[in-house]
N, C-alpha and C positions, 0 to 999 in steps of 0.2 A: 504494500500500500504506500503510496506516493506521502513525504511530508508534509504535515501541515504548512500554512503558507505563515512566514511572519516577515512585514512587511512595515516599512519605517516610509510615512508620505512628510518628503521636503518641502518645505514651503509653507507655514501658517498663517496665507493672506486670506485675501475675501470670498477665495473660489472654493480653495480646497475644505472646507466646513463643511462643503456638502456630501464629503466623499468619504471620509473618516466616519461616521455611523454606518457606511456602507459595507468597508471590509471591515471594521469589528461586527456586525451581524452575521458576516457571511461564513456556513459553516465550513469552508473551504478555510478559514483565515485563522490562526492561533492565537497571534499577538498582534498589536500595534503599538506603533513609536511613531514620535514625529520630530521634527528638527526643522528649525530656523536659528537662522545669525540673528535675532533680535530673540533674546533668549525670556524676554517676557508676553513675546506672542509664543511661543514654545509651550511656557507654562499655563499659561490662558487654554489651550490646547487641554494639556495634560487635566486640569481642575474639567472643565465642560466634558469631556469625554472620556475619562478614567482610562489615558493610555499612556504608555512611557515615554522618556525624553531621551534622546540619543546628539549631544550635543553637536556633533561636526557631520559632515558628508565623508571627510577620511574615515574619520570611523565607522560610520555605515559600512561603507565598501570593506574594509578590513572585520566586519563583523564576520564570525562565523554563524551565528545566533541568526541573524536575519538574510531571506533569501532574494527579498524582491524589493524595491524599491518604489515609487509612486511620486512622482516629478509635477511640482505643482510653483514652479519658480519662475522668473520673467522671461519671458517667452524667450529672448535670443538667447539664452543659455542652455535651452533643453538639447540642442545637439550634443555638445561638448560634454553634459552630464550623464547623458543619454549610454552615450560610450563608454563612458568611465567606469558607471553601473556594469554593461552588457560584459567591460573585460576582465569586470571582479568577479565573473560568476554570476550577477542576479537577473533574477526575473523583471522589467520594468513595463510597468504603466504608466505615458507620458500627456499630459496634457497637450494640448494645442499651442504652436505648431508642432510639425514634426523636428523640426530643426530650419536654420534660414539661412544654410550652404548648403547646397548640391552636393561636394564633397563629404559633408557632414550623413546626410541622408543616404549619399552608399554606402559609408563606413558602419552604418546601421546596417543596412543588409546585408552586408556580408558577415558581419561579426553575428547577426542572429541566424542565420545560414551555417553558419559555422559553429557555433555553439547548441543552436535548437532551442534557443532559451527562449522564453514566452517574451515579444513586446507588444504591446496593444497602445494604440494611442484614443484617447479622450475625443473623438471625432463627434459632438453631437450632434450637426447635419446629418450624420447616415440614418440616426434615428427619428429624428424628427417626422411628424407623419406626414406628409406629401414628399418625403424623399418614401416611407414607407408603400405610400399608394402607388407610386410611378413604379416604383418594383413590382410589387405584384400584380400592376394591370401591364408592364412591359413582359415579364415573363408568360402570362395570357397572352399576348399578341395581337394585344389588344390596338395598338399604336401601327403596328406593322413596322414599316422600318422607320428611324428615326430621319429625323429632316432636321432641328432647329430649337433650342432653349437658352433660356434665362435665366441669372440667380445673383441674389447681391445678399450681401453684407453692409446695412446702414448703421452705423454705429458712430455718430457725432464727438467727438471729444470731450465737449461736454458734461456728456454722460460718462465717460471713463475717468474724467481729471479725479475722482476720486480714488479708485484703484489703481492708476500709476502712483499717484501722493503716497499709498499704502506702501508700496515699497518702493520706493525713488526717491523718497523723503523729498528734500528742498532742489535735488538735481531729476524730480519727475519729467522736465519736458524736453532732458535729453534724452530721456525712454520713449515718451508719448509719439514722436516722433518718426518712431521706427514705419518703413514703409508699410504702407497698407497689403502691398500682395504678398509683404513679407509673412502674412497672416490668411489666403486665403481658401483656407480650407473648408470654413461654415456654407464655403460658396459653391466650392467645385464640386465637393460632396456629395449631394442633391442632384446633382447632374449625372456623377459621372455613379453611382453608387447604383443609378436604376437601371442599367447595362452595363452588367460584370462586361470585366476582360477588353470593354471600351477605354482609350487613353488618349490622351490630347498628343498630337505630334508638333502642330507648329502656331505660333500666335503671332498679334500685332496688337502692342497696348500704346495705351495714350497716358497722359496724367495731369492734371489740374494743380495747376500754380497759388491761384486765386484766393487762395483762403485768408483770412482775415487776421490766421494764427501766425503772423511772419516771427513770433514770437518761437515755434514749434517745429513749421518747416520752412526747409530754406537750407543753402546750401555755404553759409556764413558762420555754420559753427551752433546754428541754434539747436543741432540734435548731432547723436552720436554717428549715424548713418550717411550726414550728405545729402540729406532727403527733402527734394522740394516739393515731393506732392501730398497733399491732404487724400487726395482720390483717384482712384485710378480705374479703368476699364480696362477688357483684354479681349480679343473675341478668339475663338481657338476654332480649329482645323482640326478632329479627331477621327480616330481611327477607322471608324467606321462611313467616314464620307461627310457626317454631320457637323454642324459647326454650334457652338456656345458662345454667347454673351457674359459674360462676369464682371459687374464689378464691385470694389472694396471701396466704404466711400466712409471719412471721419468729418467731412466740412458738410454736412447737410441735414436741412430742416425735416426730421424725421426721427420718430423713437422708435415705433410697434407695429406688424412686428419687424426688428430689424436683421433676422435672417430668414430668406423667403427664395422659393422659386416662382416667379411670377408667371413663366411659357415654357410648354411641354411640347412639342412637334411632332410627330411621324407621319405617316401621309396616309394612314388611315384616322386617326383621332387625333384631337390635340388636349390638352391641360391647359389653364388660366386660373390665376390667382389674385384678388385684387381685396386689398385692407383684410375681408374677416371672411369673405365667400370663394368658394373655389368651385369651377365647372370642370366639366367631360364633355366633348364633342366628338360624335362619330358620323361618317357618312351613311346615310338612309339605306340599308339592302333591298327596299323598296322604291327607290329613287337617289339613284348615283348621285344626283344634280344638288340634293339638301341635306342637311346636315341634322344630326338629333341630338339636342342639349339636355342636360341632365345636371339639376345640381348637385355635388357630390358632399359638402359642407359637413352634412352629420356623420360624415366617418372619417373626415379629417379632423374638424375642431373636436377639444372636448368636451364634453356633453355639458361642462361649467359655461363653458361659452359659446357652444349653440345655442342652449338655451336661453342668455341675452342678447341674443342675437336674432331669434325668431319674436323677442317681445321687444323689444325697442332698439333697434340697428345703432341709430344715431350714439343713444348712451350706452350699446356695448363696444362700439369703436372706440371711445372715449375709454371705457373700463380698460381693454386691451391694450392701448397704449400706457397704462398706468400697471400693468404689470397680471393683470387675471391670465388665467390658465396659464400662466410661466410652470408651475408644479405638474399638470396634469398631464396625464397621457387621454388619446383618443383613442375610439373605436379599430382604429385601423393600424395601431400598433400591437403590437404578439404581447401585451400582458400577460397572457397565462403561462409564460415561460418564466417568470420572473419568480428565484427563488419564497418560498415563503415568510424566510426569515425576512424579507425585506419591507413586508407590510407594516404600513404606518410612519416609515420615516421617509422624512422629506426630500421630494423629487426636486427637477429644476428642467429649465430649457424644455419645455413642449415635455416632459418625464421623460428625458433620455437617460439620465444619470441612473438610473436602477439598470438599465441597457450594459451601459456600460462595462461598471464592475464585475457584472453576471459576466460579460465575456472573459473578461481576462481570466477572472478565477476560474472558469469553465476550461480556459486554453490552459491555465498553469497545470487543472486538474488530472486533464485529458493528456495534456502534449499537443492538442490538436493548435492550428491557427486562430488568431481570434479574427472578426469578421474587418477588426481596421487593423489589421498587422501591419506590416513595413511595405512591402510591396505594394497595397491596395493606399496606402497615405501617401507613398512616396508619390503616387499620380494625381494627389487630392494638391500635394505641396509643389512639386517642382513647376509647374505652369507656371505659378506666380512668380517664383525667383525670377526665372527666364521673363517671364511678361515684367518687370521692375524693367530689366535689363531692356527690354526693348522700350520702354516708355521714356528713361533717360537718354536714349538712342534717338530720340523723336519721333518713333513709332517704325521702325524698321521692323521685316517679318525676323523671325530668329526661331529654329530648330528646337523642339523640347524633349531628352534625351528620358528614354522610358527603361526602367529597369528590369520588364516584365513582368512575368505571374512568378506565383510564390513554386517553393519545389514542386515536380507531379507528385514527387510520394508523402506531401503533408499536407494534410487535408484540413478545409477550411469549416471551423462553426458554422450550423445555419443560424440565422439570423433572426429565422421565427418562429423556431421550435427548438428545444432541449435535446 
């Protein structure tokens, strides 16, 4: 019988709160530890969740005691930490991104290639449910072949100047900074997650100067990057003939929801998604020439917010942007795969977070892949590096270097079932 899992999550900022009653319920997990360099969120930690303190990240990796690790740190660091984990031996589970060099991101797969060691990353796009319905009505064939989609990521600054402050102290807005596609995986996700084994081969991005924040970006030193754009779009060239819209946008007038697929394509049906309603269209098998619309709504939203949503639109738009159903899962997520131990504590992100941890400890349990391993993130992240790169280039096309499928002989989680 395989060891229990004992697992120390880095990082005691604003995200990872939600994930530490995750693996101490989960019966796959033995122990928990946690560690941050501000050794009084550490303890704030240990008191709220009755688990241990493991001072440094060297001593992690030099633990014998613990096997996995769980990376909840500022995002440009999870490459390099990433690694350090995989070549002590552990098991990791990384928050988003995967890492924000290319380089970084192979030394990922090959070192989990090479060792077999469990890494899953925190992908909540894959679960979100209309990244969920576009799977299961794409594997239907319902779409036919794919033609043409959309997805962004609206996340204003704004709203984060709090959580850079959290850990960037008084030098946050050489963090905030950091390019937008250095991050865009909430986006690609959605897109690319509802046609396995689809990968983006070539892009052409643009980027937005204009922003108001000359304080933030700009290429005068205001951020650690170089980075003059607030937003950026990419449109991608994939594998399968189809092409994708993305973009990552911090300068704009929008909260909720701010990750979203808006357009689904294939040239039998299409997807649309606009504020709190989302459609289905197919062509009539009674008449090629018209179309058959369906709302699909009550198996996307949650049943919290469809149901303000069929009694007063205006004021549940209004609720939405101010944060309802952020906890909840919908109809058309695989709920009933979700261990039991996990009832009752609190979800996040559309209820992807219970999605989540269920993989990894399922992948640590098993051996098997988990559904966002290396290979399946590396396609969600490298578009964006390369798109960065072509937007400072002034929109030149530029080659997106794919590192394929994971091995034939490791077999990957399903996604919506046990």
């Amino acid at each position: 019988m395989k060891e229990k899992m004992k697992i120390a999550v880095v990082g005691c900022g604003r995200f990872s709160p939600f994930f530490v009653p995750l693996f101490k319920a989960d019966p796959i997990v033995e122990e928990v530890y946690v560690c941050d360099k501000r050794r009084e969120r550490a303890e704030k930690f240990a008191k709220d969740f009755d688990v241990k303190i493991i001072d440094t990240y060297e001593e992690i990796l030099e633990s014998k005691e613990i096997n996995a690790v769980a990376v909840f740190t500022q995002r440009f660091t999870h490459g390099e930490m990433v690694i350090r984990a995989l070549k002590a031996g552990k098991h990791v589970y990384s928050s988003v991104p995967c890492a924000v060099k290319v380089e970084e991101i192979k030394e990922i797969a090959r070192l989990v290639e090479e060792t077999r060691l469990t890494y899953s990353m925190g992908e909540t796009g894959f679960y979100r449910a209309p990244a969920c319905f576009l799977r299961k009505e794409f594997e239907k064939g319902t779409f036919g072949r794919f033609t043409y989609a959309e997805a962004q990521y609206n996340h204003d600054i704004r709203n984060m100047e709090q959580s850079f402050r959290s850990s960037g102290g008084e030098d946050w807005k050489k963090f905030a900074g950091i390019p937008p596609f250095f991050y865009p995986s909430h986006s690609t996700s959605m897109i690319l997650s509802a046609m396995p084994g689809v990968y983006a081969k070539r892009v052409v991005a643009l980027g937005f100067k204009g922003s108001e924040r000359t304080d933030i970006y700009g290429t005068d030193g205001q951020n650690d990057y170089d980075n003059p754009f607030s937003n950026e779009t990419m449109l991608l060239e994939l594998s399968n003939g189809g092409i994708a819209r993305v973009s990552e946008n911090r300068c704009v007038g929008w909260v909720a929801p701010e990750t979203y697929i808006t357009q689904f394509y294939g040239d039998s049906a299409g997807y649309e998604f606009s504020v709190a309603r989302h459609s289905l269209s197919r062509w009539n098998p009674e008449d090629d020439h018209k179309i058959l619309m369906k709302d699909v709504t009550d198996q996307i939203q949650p049943k919290s917010v469809y149901d303000l949503i069929t009694n007063d639109y205006n004021d549940a738009i209004q609720q939405i942007a101010t944060g309802v159903g952020w906890y909840d899962a919908a109809p058309v997520q695989p709920t009933d795969r979700i261990p039991k131990e996990y009832a009752g504590i609190h979800n996040g992100h559309n209820g992807t977070h219970h999605f989540l941890i269920d993989d990894f400890c399922r992948a640590y349990e098993t051996g098997k892949l988990s559904p966002t391993n290396i290979w399946a993130v590396a396609r969600y992240n490298i578009p964006g590096l390369i798109a960065h790169e072509s937007a400072l280039a002034g929109g030149i096309p530029m080659e997106i270097p794919d590192l394929g499928n994971p091995p034939e002989d490791w077999e990957v989680l399903s996604w919506d079932k046990r």
